[in-house]
C-alpha positions in Angstrom: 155.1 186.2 -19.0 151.5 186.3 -17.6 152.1 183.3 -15.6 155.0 184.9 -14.3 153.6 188.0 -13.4 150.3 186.1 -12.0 152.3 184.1 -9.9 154.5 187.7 -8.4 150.6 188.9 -7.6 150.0 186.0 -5.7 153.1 185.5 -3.9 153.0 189.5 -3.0 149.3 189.2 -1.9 150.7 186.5 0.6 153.7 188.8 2.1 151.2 191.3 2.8 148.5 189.4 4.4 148.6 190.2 7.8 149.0 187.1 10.0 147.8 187.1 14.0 150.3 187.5 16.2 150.6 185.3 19.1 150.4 186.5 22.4 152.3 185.2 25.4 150.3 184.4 28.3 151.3 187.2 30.4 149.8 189.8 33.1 150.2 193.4 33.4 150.1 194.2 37.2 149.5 198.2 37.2 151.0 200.6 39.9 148.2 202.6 42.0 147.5 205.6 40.0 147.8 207.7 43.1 149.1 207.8 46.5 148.7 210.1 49.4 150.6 210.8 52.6 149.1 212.0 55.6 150.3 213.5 58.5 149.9 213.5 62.5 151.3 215.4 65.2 151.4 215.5 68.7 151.1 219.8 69.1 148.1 221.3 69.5 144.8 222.7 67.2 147.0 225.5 66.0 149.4 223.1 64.1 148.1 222.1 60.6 149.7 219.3 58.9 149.4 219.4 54.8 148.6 215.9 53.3 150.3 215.3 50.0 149.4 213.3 46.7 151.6 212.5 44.2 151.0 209.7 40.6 153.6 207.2 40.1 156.2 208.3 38.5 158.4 205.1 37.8 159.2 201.3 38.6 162.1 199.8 39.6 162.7 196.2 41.3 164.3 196.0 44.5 165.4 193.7 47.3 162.9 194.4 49.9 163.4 192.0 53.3 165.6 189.6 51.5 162.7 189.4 48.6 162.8 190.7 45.0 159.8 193.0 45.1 157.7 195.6 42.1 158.2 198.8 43.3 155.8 202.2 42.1 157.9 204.8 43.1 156.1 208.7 44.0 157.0 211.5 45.1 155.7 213.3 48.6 157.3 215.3 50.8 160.5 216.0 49.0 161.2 212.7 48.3 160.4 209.1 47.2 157.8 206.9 48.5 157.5 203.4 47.8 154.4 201.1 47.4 155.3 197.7 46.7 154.4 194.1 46.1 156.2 190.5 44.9 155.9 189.2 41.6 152.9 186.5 41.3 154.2 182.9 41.8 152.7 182.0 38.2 153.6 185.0 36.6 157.6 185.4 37.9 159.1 187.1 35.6 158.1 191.0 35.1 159.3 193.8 33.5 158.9 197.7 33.4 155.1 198.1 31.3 155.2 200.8 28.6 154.3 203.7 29.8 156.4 203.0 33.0 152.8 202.8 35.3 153.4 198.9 36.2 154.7 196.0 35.2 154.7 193.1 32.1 154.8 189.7 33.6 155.1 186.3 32.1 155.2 182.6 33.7 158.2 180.6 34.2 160.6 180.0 31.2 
């Protein structure tokens, strides 16, 4: 019974032994944390144009001149404003990072 009970110990110590995981070569290619617009005009002095800021506020992928492209999407002036980039060509397949500032990317398959 002690054998049998010795042996339960051990195999239970093994189970709970934390092993390393192993990590996937990967990137994580962050959005900018902020953007600002600015604004120009043609009037004169008397005519004040407000800048706006805005943090990202999501990712997406999009088709941008025929190319798949990371998007950071923010907000400014009532509506969305893109700042973009392509995927890295050793690192080609990305998706949405946690936290939805960027993106996970990994090599080729």
């Amino acid at each position: 019974m002690r054998s049998v009970l010795a042996l339960a110990g051990v195999i239970g110590s093994l189970v709970l032994t934390p092993v390393a995981a192993v990590a996937a070569p990967h990137i994580i290619l962050s959005c900018p944390s902020e953007a600002r617009g600015t604004v120009t005009h043609t009037g004169d002095a008397g005519w004040i144009a407000t800048n706006q800021s805005s943090r990202v506020t999501g990712v997406r992928f999009e088709t941008i001149g025929g190319q798949s492209s990371l998007v950071c999407v923010y907000l400014m002036f009532g509506s969305e404003y893109w700042i973009y980039r392509r995927p890295q060509a050793d690192y080609p397949r990305c998706r949405p990072a946690d936290g939805g500032a960027g993106f996970y990317c990994q090599p080729p398959a």
